[in-house]
Structures are given as structure tokens and as C-alpha cells.
MARFIDREN-598048 format. One record per residue (C-alpha): x, y, z; residue in one letter. Coordinates in steps of 0.2 Angstrom, whole numbers, plus 2048, in hexadecimal, padded with zeros to 3 digits. Layout:
<atoms>
XYZA;...
</atoms>
This chain:
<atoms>
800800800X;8048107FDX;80D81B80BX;801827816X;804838815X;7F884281FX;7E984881EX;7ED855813X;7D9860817X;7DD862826X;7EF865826X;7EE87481BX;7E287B823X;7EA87C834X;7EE88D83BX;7FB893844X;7FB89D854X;7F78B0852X;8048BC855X;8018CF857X;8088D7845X;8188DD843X;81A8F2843X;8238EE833X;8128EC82CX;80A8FC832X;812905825X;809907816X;81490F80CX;82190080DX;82F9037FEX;8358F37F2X;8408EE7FDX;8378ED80DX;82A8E4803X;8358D67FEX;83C8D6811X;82B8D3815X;82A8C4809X;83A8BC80FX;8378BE820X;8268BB824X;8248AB81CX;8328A1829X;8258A6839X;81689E82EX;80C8AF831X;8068AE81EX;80089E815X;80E891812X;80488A803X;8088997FAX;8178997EBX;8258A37F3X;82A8B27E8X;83C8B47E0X;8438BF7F2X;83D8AD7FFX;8468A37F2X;8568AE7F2X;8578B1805X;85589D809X;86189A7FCX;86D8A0808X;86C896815X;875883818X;86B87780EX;873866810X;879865820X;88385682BX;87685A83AX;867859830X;86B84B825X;87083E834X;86084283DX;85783E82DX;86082E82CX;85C82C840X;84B83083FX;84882582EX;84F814834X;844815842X;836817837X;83C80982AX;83B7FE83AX;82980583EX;82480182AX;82B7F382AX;8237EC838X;8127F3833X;8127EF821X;8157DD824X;8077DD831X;7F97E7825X;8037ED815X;803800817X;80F80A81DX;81181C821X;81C82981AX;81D83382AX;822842821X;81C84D82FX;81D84683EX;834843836X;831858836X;828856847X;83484D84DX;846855845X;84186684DX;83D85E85DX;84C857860X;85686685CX;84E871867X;84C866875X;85E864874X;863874872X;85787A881X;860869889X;87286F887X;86F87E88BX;86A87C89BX;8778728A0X;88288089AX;87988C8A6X;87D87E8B4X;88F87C8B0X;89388F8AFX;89688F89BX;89488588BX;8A687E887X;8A7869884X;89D85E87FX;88D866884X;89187387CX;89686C86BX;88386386DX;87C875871X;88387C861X;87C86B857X;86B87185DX;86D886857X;86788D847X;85E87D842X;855885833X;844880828X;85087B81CX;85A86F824X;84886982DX;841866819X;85085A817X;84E851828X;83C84D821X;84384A80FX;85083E817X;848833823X;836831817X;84282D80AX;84981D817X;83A81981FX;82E81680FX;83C80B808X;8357FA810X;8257FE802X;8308037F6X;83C7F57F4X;82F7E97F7X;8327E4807X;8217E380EX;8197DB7FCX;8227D77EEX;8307CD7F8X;8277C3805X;8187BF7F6X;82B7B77EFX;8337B17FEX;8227A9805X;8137A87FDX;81A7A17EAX;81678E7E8X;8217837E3X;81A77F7D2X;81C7927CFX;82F7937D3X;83879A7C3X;8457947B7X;8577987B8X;8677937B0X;87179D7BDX;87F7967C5X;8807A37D5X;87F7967E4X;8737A47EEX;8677A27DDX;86A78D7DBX;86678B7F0X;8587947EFX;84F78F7E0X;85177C7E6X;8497817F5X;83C7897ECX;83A7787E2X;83776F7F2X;82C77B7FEX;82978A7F3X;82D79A7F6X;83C7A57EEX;8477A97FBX;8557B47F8X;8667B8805X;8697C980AX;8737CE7FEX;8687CB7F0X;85B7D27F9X;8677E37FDX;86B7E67EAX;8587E37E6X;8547F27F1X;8627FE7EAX;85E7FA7D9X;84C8007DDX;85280E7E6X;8598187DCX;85081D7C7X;8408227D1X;8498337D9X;8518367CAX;8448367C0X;83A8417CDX;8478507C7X;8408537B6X;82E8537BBX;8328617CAX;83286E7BDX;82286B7B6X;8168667C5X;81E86F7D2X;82387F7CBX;8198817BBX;8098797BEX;80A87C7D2X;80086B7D5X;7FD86A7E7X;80685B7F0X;7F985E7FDX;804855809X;81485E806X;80C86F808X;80686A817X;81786481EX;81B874818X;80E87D822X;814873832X;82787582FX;82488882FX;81888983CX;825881847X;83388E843X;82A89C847X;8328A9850X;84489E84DX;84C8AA83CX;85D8A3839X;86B8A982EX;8648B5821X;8538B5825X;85A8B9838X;8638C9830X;8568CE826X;8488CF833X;8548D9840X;8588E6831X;8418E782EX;83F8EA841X;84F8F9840X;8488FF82FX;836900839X;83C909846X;84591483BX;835917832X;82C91B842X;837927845X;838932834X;82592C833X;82592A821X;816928815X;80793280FX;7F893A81AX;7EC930816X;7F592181CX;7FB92982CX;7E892E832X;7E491B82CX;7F3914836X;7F1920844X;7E8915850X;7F290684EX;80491084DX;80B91285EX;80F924863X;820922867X;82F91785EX;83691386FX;82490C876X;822903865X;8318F9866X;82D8F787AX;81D8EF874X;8238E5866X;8318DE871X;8258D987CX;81A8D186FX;8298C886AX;82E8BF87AX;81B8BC87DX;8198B386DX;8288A9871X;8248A4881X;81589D87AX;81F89486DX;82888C87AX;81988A886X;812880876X;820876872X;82386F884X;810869882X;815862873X;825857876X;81E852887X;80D84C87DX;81A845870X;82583A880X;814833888X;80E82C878X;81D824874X;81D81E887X;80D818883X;80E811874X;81F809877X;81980188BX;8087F887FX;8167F1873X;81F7E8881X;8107E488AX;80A7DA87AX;81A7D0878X;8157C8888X;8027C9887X;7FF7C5873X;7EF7C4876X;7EB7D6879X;7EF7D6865X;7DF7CE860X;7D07D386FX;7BF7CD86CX;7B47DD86EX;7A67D7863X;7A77C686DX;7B07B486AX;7A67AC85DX;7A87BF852X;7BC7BD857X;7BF7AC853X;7B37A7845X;7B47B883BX;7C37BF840X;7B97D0848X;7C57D3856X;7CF7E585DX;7E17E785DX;7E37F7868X;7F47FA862X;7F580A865X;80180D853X;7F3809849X;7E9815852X;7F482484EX;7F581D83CX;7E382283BX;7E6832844X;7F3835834X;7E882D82AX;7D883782FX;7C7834830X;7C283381BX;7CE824819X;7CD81B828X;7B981B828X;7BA816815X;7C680881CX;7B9803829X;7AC80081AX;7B77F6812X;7B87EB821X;7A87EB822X;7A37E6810X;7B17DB810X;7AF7CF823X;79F7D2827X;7967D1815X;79F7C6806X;7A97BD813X;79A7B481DX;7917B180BX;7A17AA806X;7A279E815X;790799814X;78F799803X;79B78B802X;7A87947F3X;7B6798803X;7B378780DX;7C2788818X;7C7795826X;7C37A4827X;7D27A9829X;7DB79F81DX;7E17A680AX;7E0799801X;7CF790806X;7C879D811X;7BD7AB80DX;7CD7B8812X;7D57B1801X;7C37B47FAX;7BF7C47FFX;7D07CC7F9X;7CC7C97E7X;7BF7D57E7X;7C97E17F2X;7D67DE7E3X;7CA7E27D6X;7C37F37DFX;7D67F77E0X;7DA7F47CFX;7C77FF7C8X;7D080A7D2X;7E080D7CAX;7DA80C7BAX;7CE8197BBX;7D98247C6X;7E78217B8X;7DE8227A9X;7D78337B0X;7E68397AFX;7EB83679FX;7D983B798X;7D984D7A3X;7E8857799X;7E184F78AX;7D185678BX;7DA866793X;7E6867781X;7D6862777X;7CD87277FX;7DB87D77EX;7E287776AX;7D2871764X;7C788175DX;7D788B757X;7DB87D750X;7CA87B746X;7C988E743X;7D888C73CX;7D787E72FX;7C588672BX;7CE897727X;7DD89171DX;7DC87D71CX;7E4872723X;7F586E71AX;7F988371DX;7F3883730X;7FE872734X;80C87D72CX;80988C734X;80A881746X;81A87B742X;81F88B73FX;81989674CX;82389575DX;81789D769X;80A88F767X;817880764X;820888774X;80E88A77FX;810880790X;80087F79CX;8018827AFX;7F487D7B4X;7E78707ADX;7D98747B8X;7D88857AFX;7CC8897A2X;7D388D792X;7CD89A78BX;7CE8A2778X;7CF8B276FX;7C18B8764X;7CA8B5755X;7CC8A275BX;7DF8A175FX;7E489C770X;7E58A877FX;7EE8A178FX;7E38A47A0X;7EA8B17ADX;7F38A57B7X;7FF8A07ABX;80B8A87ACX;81E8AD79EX;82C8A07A1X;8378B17A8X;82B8B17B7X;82B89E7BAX;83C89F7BBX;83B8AB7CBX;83389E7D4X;8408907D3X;84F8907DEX;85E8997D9X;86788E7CCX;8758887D7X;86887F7E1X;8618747D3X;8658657CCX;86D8667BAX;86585E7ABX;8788587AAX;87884C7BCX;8668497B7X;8698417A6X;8778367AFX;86F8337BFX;86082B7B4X;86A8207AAX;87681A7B7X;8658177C4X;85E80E7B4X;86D8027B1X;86F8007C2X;85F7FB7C6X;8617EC7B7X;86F7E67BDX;8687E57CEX;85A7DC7C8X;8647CE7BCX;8707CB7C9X;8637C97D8X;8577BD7CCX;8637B87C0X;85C7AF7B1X;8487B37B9X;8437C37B1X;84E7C979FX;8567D779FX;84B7DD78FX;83B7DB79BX;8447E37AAX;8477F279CX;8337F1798X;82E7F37ADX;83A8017AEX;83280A7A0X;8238087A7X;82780A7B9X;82B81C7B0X;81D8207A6X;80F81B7B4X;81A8237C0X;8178367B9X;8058317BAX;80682A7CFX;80F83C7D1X;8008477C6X;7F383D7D3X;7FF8417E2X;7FF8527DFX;7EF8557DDX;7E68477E7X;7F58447F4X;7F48337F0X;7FF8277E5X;7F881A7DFX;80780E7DFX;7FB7FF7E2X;7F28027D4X;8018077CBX;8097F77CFX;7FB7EC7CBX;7F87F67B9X;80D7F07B6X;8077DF7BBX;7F77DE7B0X;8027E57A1X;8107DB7A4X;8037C97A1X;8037D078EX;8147D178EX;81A7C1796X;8147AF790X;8087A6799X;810797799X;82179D79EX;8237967AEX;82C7A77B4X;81E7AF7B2X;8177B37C3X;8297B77C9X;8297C47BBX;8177CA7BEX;81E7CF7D0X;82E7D87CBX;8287E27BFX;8197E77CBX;8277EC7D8X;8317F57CAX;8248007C7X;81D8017D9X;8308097E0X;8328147D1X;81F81C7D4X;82181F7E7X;8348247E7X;82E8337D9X;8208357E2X;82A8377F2X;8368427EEX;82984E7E3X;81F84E7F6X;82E8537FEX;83485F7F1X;8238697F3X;82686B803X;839873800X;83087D7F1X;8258867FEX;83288980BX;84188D800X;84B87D802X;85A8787F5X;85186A7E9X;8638647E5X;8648617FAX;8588587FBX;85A84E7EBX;86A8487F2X;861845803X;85583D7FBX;8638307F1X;86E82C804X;85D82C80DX;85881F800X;866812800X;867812813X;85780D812X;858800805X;8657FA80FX;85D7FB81FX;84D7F681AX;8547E2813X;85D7E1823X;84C7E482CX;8437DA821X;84F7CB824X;84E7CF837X;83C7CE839X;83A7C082CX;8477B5836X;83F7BA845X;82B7B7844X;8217AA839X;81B7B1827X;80F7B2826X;8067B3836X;7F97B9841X;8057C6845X;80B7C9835X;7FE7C5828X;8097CD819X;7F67D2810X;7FF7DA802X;80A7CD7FCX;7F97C37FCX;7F37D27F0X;8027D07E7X;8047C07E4X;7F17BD7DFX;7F27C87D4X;8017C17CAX;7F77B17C8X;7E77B97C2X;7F17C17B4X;7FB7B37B0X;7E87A87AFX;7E879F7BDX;7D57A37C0X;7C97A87CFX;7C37A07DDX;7AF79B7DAX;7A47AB7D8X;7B17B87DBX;7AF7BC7C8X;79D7C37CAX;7A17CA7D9X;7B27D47D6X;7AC7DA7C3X;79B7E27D1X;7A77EC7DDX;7B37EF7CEX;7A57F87C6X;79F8007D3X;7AF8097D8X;7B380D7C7X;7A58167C7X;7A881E7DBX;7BB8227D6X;7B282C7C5X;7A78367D2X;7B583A7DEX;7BF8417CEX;7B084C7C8X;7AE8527DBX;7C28567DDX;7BF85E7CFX;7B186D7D6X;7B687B7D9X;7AE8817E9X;7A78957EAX;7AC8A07F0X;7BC89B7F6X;7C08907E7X;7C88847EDX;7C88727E4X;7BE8647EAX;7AC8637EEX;7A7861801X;7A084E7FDX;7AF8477F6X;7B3840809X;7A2835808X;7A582E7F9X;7B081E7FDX;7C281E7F5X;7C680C7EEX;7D880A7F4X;7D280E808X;7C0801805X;7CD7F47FDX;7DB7F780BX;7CE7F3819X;7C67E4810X;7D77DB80DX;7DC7DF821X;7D57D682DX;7C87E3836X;7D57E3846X;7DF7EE83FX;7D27F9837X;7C87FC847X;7D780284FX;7DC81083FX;7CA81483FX;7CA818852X;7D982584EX;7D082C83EX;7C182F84BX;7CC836857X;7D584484BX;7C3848844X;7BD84C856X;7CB85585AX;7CF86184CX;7BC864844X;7B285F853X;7BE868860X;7C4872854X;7D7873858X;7E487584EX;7ED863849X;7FF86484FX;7F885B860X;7F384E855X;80284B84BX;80D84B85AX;80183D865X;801833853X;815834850X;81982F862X;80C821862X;81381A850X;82481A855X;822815866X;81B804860X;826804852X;83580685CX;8317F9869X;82B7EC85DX;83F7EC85BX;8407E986EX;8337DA869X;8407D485AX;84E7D0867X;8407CA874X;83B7BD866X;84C7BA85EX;8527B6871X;8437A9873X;83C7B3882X;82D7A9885X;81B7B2887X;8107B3894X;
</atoms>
């Protein structure tokens, strides 16, 4: 599943706390410069709206500041291996993961200020700041919204590598779920390849070393970012697509620095309050201003700057104030959290509690596990998805499973995949999945078509009407305005002259003025390291391939799920940024329905194929997708895209790295699959590489998936037509019944999950809806209480590997 990334409605949304205005801006009259002071300066306390594109001046003045540095790019790593553990330990268990790029920002800045109001007590104490506490003090100073973009950037780009090398799908559907008579062919003579398929011969099941399993992941790392850089220009810059998430980390990341200006911006603010005073002083502007201003101006420069000193250190206080709340909500959580993890190593029944009775638990699986990660999932998560995922449980367990049992087509089990109604019931799931994808996709090939088609289509007819149409196809050629006309933004309505030619919307804007809202050139990535960095990734990334599964998957066929990896990855990032999802299920399930045309049927690789290309494609559309998130987010608060391109690249093989290692660890450790770790999309996986390869459907699941299929085809067509309304008068995108209409992705998660998991999530997507629109608080509270009780389970449960891997017993 794809990785959560917040709920981006409310996140946007989210205010910060009000402030008393600067004097600087009781001047009317403010010259150029002061006005872009204003710009630069403002935007680091989050005063004005993050979400807004920053102006040439921001850009300029963040440019200044360290990008890359060794503080911010260790605690990304820190932060991100704890959350590869976290992932890995709950994808296995339910198949989705979470990005966590929010609580990684939460978390960066916490630790830098607590240590920095840590070490600097124990300066106070010691009578000074020399030594080692000292050296840590200084670790903590100036840590900027820059360097707090590429703590996010880093540790999302580590922790989502368990999805992305296809350690909690692709791999154990190889290592664990493949029968024997499915094993592949291969004339390799590599003694890890030869041991392994004559074990697979005799119990089924593909099982690689590490090493194998370690250039897999770094193979898949790597074409994904690369290719993201090409497509920043376009989505981010020209056509300002949303990234929903990202510019809510943005809004976060800068409400959390308010009041802290560092480097440039530091400067800059202390020459606005001098060049106010000094304006107070000569009292400049026109009458008619100072009678309007007269009321709000102080009387006196001195009592004015007594005030706003005052106003200062009160908004401070309150900062800090806040922010104690915060990290001690943020420690009890984790405590929380962490003490339920142990607790559960010893007590595993308190994973599975029978709150709709025995027979409910033990016959149709409806049981609670109150772990409390799963419950700050949903907070992430929020309310929309998770109560879309508890329908899915619903129509999954409670409808088509019992009239599968009774019905006699799933026999065994309940539980059981292969004869139960579990293995039953996730066909259908499969099939509202894959309506899904299908109509999300094609939607987005179809929307700049019909966009191009309204835009070129009557000047085009004029045209051939006026002067036929050999001249007019000419006169394109030849004319450089049209053939060099870029759209914006394809929500626009094109609109045309009287004559019938073209004529571009106001909000497009010339190429000079596009260019003042990139970063400075220094800061970007050259089409030079680009064009290299793609072909290098792409070779690599074969190479890794043939030499993990030598003589299973050809090269030429490798080459073919690359190129599609790429072209339906530009597609996952069009629905991210405008949706804030991406669809990499879908997009991996799309891979493996083409790649049965592609592959013979009766090759008896071709179920091994069918999952590599589908984890091809998968690691290419989440690791573009990721890094276009995250760029957003550096977009909006001035951060160097070449920083965190490079963050993204060391964030990316540690955590390919880190990721196999864990996989091995947890895989050595516990039984897969298992009531603990059900590995549910592996199941996905690998049932879906038999469909396609034609090896049929269990009794009546035709009828029954080609219904739901249908049926959220049509629901995913009404959520695009409602995401498409523009609401009056604030004209903002999406109409206010979207959130009722179920998404296909959250009913098919909860109907593959046993409905343990999902009553937990829904519980936190119940909480965060009653805090933030029933309570009406802002969300920060939220975000910490779900990042402490994520990681404090996801932490522990590595206390709970070396419990198990010592043979501790349970209670």
C-alpha cells in the first residue's frame, strides 16, 4: 500500500498562533525595498499563508543560508531507520505503511531545541559553555527551516524504503507464498541462486540471501529520484499542482520556526525593526495615511519599540510555553505506546480482544487490537479514509465473507487464504483496487487531452476553414509562439480571442517570470547530472535485477518494466499532486496486467516476472512521487532542490540497506505468515500474478468482483468530477461531498485486513475528527500524540525482536 501522508484538509487549514503586527507594517508608504523585506522576512514566522509561491526576494534570501548540512542529514538518517523499523514491522502485519513526513519535521525540530534548551542549562549550572556540552549546545543553534526540510526529506526518503524495495509485498509473495510448481527456470550457476531454487523445488518459496536481497533494494532505489528532477519544473514550478501534503509540512515546518530567524533572514528582520524606527521617527508618508494610521501608530518611537519588545518576548514565551506542552505530549505517548508494545510480547493475547464476543472473534475474525500505533495511524490518516476503511471491513467480514462460508464456494477457515473466505473475499477487494487505478489513471491521461483539445481545437478549425488545411499545418510549423505555448495549469479554462486564435488565461504567466520563482541556479540540479544520473540509475538497476534473479526475468523485459515504471510513474505524481495520493498499487497492478501480454503463458517464469515488473514499477512511482512531495515542501519554504536531491539519494540507499537487513531480522525471527504478521499484500500480490497469468478464480468471485469493479469505477468517476468543483466563493477545488463518497483504495485496504486492525485506525480517524472539527483545535496536538504513539510501538517492537530472537517465553 501506498505510504500515508496526512490528512492534507486539515493540515492546510491549520492556523498558527496570532501575534500582534509588526510596526513595520503600520507604514503605508513602505518603499521597494521594505516591501521585499517584508516578503523575505515574514514568511519564516508563518504569519502569512505557507501555501503561497514565494516571490524572487524569499527565494534569494533562503538561498543564503546552509542547505545540506552534517547535523541535519544524520538526524534524518536517525529519525528514518527508526521509522524503516516501524514500516517494516507494520507493513508485514497489514501492508501500509506511513511516510511520516511530518511527524520526521516534528520530530528534527524537537530534538534540536530540546537539546539546545538542554545544553544550555547545563552551561548555566557549570558557569559557561566550553566542552562537550558545549560543542552539543552549538549542534542545537541556528537549526533553520532549511536544514528542517531536509531532516523530513531524509528520514521519509529511509523510512518508505521497506514499500519501496518490496519488502513488505513483492519479496515475501517470493520468499513465502510462491508454490513449488511455480518456481522459475534458471541456467545460473551462482550457488545463492542454485540453493535456493532447489529449495523452492521441494517446499516452494524463492528465497534469496541478503546480499541478493541488498542489491535488489539499491537497484530499486535509485531511477525513481532521478527521474523525479525533470518533472519538478513542470508540476511544481509551472503548473503549481498542489502536493497537498507537502504544503502542509510546509505550513508545520514554518509554523514551528516562528520567531527563530537565522542567518540572513535574522539580519534582515533586525535592519526592518531599525528602518521602522527610523521611519517613526522622520514620520514619513502622505496625510491621508497618517490620519488613517494615527490610531494604531504609537505616539512616541521609544514607547513603540518598548511595546513591540514586549510583544516580542510575550509571543516567545508562548512559543516555548507551547512547545514544552508539545514534547512532553510527544514523551507520554511514546511511553505509552512503547510500555503496550512490551506488555503484548508477554500478553499476546491483548493483540486480538473479543469486544463483539467469542464466537464474532473466533469464527469471523471480528476482534480489537488496541495497539495504540494503529490508532495514531488513523489520527494521520484522518477520519475520510479510515471510515471508508471501516466500510470495507464491513462489506468485506461481515457481508461476502459469511455468504461465502455458507454458501459453500470458501469451505475451509475463515481465516485461511487458500480455502477460506479471507482468500475469497480479497479478490474482489483486488478488483475494486484495480477499477480504481484504472479509472484514476486513465483520467489522467484523458484530462490534458481534453484540456489541449479545448485549447487547440477551434483555432485550429478556424483556421483550416479560413485558409485549408495544408497552409494552416504550415503555418504551425512555422510559427513559434503557438509551437512554444506551455499550459500552467490544466484546471484553467482556456479561453479564445474573437478572431479564434488562442489567448492564454491570466494566470499564466512569460517564461521570464517563471524563472523568478525557481531557486537561484546554483541550487538546482543540471540537466548535465540529470541525464547521467538517469542512465547510470537505469543500468544499475538491470544489473541489480540480472544478478539478484539471474536467468528469471531477461534483461529486454527488465528494460520494458523500467520504461513503464517511468511512463506510469509521471501519471502516480499528476494524481499525488493534485489528490495527495499515489496510486502505486494500482500502478503496480496496471505493470502486472500489462506485463501478461507481454510474457507467455506458458513460460514457467512467468509469475516470478509478473512480480518483478509490478515491484519495478511500484519503487519507481513512489520514489518520484516522494521526492516531488518533499520538493513542494522545499519549494514553499526556500529550500536548495539539489540538497535535497542528494538527501533524497543517501537517505535512499541507507534505507535500502537498512530495510533488507530488517526484513531478514523480522523474517528470521517470527513465522510468515502469521497471526501476527499476516503479510495481506504479498497475498494481493501474488493473486494477482496468477489471475493474469490464467490461473482462474475461486467459484463465483467472477460475478462478484466484475459487481464491485463496476461499482467503484463508477464511485472513483464521481470523486474525479467532485475534486473537480470549484467551490464559491472561496474557489477552492473539491466539492464538500467528496469525503462521503467512498475511495476504492481505503474500502479495498480494509476488506483485505482483518477488521482488527481497522477498528483500531478507525478509532484514531474518529479521534482527530473530534478534535480538530468537533473541538475545533488546531492539529499540531494531533500529529505529535500520533508520532509518539507510532514510534513508540515501532521502536519497542525491536525490544520484541531480541525478546523473540532470545526465546524469551510468553506469559
Amino acid at each position: 500500500m501506498a505510504p500515508d501522508r496526512g490528512p492534507p484538509s486539515s493540515a492546510t487549514t491549520s492556523t498558527p498562533p496570532s501575534s500582534s503586527p509588526s510596526p513595520l507594517s503600520q507604514n503605508a508608504d513602505d518603499d521597494n525595498d521594505n516591501e521585499l523585506l517584508r516578503h523575505a522576512t515574514s514568511r519564516s514566522t508563518a504569519f502569512e499563508p505557507i501555501s503561497q509561491e514565494p516571490d524572487a526576494a524569499f527565494l534569494r534570501a533562503r538561498s543564503e543560508q546552509p542547505q545540506f548540512t552534517l547535523r541535519a542529514l544524520l538526524t534524518g538518517l536517525l529519525i528514518g531507520v527508526l521509522i524503516a523499523f516501524s514500516n517494516t514491522y507494520f507493513g508485514l502485519q497489514t501492508g501500509w505503511i506511513s511516510g511520516m513526513a511530518m511527524p520526521s519535521a516534528l520530530i528534527g525540530f524537537a530534538y534540536f531545541k530540546a537539546l539546545r534548551a538542554i545544553m544550555g542549562r547545563l552551561g548555566e549550572r557549570r558557569g559557561g559553555g566550553g566542552g562537550f556540552g558545549g560543542w552539543m549546545g552549538g549542534w542545537g543553534e541556528g537549526f533553520s527551516e532549511v536544514e528542517n526540510v531536509l531532516v523530513q526529506t531524509v528520514a521519509g526518503s529511509v523510512g518508505t524504503m521497506p514499500l519501496g524495495c518490496g519488502f513488505v509485498g513483492v519479496v515475501p509473495a517470493l520468499e513465502y507464498l510462491l508454490k513449488s510448481e511455480e518456481t522459475p527456470e534458471s541456467a545460473s550457476t551462482d550457488p545463492g541462486i542454485v540453493q535456493a531454487l532447489a529449495v523452492a523445488h521441494e517446499t516452494g518459496g524463492l528465497r534469496l540471501p541478503l546480499s541478493k536481497l541488498i542489491l535488489w533494494a539499491l537497484g530499486l532505489c535509485f531511477f525513481g529520484v532521478v527521474f523525479a528532477v525533470p518533472l519538478r519544473k513542470e508540476v511544481i514550478v509551472r503548473e503549481k499542482l498542489k502536493f497537498p501534503s507537502g504544503t502542509a509540512t510546509a505550513l508545520m515546518i514554518g509554523v514551528l520556526h516562528g520567531g527563530e530567524k537565522t542567518g540572513a533572514e535574522g539580519e534582515m528582520e533586525g535592519q526592518a525593526k531599525r528602518d521602522g524606527t527610523r521611519r517613526r521617527r522622520t514620520g514619513g508618508g502622505d496625510e491621508e495615511s497618517e490620519a488613517l494610521m494615527a490610531d494604531a501608530s504609537p505616539p512616541s518611537a521609544p514607547e513603540s519599540s518598548e511595546r513591540y519588545d514586549f510583544e516580542e518576548r510575550e509571543r516567545e514565551d508562548d512559543v516555548k510555553r507551547d512547545w514544552k506542552k508539545q514534547i512532553r505530549l510527544l514523551t507520554y505517548s511514546f511511553a505509552i505506546s512503547g510500555t503496550y508494545t512490551l506488555v503484548s510480547y508477554f500478553v499476546p493475547q491483548l493483540h486480538s480482544i473479543p469486544v463483539f464476543g467469542p464466537h464474532l472473534a473466533t469464527t469471523w475474525l471480528w476482534s480489537l487490537n488496541p495497539s495504540p500505533a494503529y490508532v495514531g495511524q488513523g489520527i494521520i490518516m484522518g477520519p475520510a479514509t479510515t471510515i471508508h476503511m471501516l466500510l470495507g471491513a464491513v462489506l468485506g467480514w461481515a457481508v461476502l465473507s459469511p455468504i461465502a462460508k455458507y454458501k459453500g464456494w470458501a469451505s475451509g477457515e475463515v481465516g485461511d487464504w487458500n480455502t477460506g473466505s479471507k482468500g475469497w473475499i480479497v479478490w474482489v477487494s483486488l478488483a475494486i483496487m484495480l477499477a480504481d487505478a484504472i479509472v484514476s489513471l486513465g483520467w489522467l491521461i484523458l484530462k490534458p487531452t481534453i484540456w489541449y483539445g479545448k485549447v487547440y481545437g477551434p483555432p485550429f478549425v478556424h483556421g483550416v476553414r479560413e485558409k485549408g488545411l495544408r497552409r494552416h499545418l504550415g503555418e504551425l510549423v512555422r510559427n513559434p509562439k503557438l509551437s512554444g505555448y506551455s499550459p500552467v495549469d490544466l484546471n484553467d479554462e482556456p479561453t479564445t480571442a474573437g478572431n479564434g486564435q488562442l489567448s492564454k488565461s491570466t494566470s499564466h504567466l512569460p517564461e521570464e517570470d517563471e524563472k523568478e520563482y525557481d531557486a537561484p541556479p546554483d541550487h538546482l540540479i543540471g540537466w548535465k547530472t540529470t541525464l547521467f544520473g538517469l542512465i547510470a540509475s537505469l543500468a544499475f538497476c538491470i544489473f541489480a535485477v540480472q544478478y539478484s534473479f539471474r536467468g528469471m526475468i531477461s534483461i529486454s523485459l527488465t528494460a520494458i518494466a523500467l520504461l513503464l515504471a517511468l511512463l506510469l510513474s509521471v501519471m502516480g505524481v499528476r494524481a499525488l499532486g493534485e489528490t495527495d495520493l499515489n496510486p502505486v498499487s494500482g500502478i503496480s497492478k496496471l505493470t502486472q496486467l500489462i506485463f501478461a501480454l507481454v510474457t507467455p503463458a506458458n513460460s514457467p517464469n512467468a509469475v516470478v516476472i509478473n512480480l518483478l515488473a509490478g515491484g519495478i514499477s511500484e519503487a519507481g512511482a513512489l520514489q518520484a512521487g516522494d521526492l516531488l512531495q518533499d520538493l513542494k515542501t522545499g519549494h514553499l519554504l526556500g529550500a536548495s532542490p539539489k540538497a535535497q536531491f542528494y538527501g533524497q539519494l543517501i537517505g535512499s540507499a541507507v534505507g535500502a540497506v537498512v530495510s533488507a537487513c530488517v526484513y531478514k531480522l523480522y523474517t528470521h525471527v517470527y513465522t510468515i505468515p502469521s497471526g501476527l504478521f499476516q503479510v495481506p499484500t504479498a497475498y494481493v500480490w501474488i493473486f494477482t500474478a496468477r489471475l493474469v497469468t490464467g490461473q482462474g478464480l475461486p467459484p463465483h468471485v467472477p460475478v462478484f468482483a466484475a459487481g464491485a469493479a463496476g461499482i467503484w469505477a463508477c464511485l472513483t468517476a464521481l470523486r474525479i468530477y467532485g475534486n473537480s468543483i470549484t467551490r464559491q466563493p472561496s474557489g477552492s477545488k473539491g466539492a464538500s461531498w467528496v469525503p462521503y463518497v467512498p475511495g476504492g483504495i481505503a474500502v479495498a485496504v480494509g476488506m483485505y485486513n482483518t477488521p482488527s486492525f481497522t477498528l483500531a485506525r478507525t478509532a484514531g480517524g474518529l479521534l482527530a475528527w473530534w478534535w480538530t472539527r468537533w473541538k475545533g483545535r488546531e492539529e499540531t496536538p494531533m500529529i505529535v500524540l500520533a508520532s509518539g504513539l507510532i514510534l513508540g510501538e515501532g521502536l519497542f517492537s525491536i525490544v520484541n525482536l531480541g525478546l523473540a530472537s532470545g526465546g524469551v517465553p510468553h506469559l
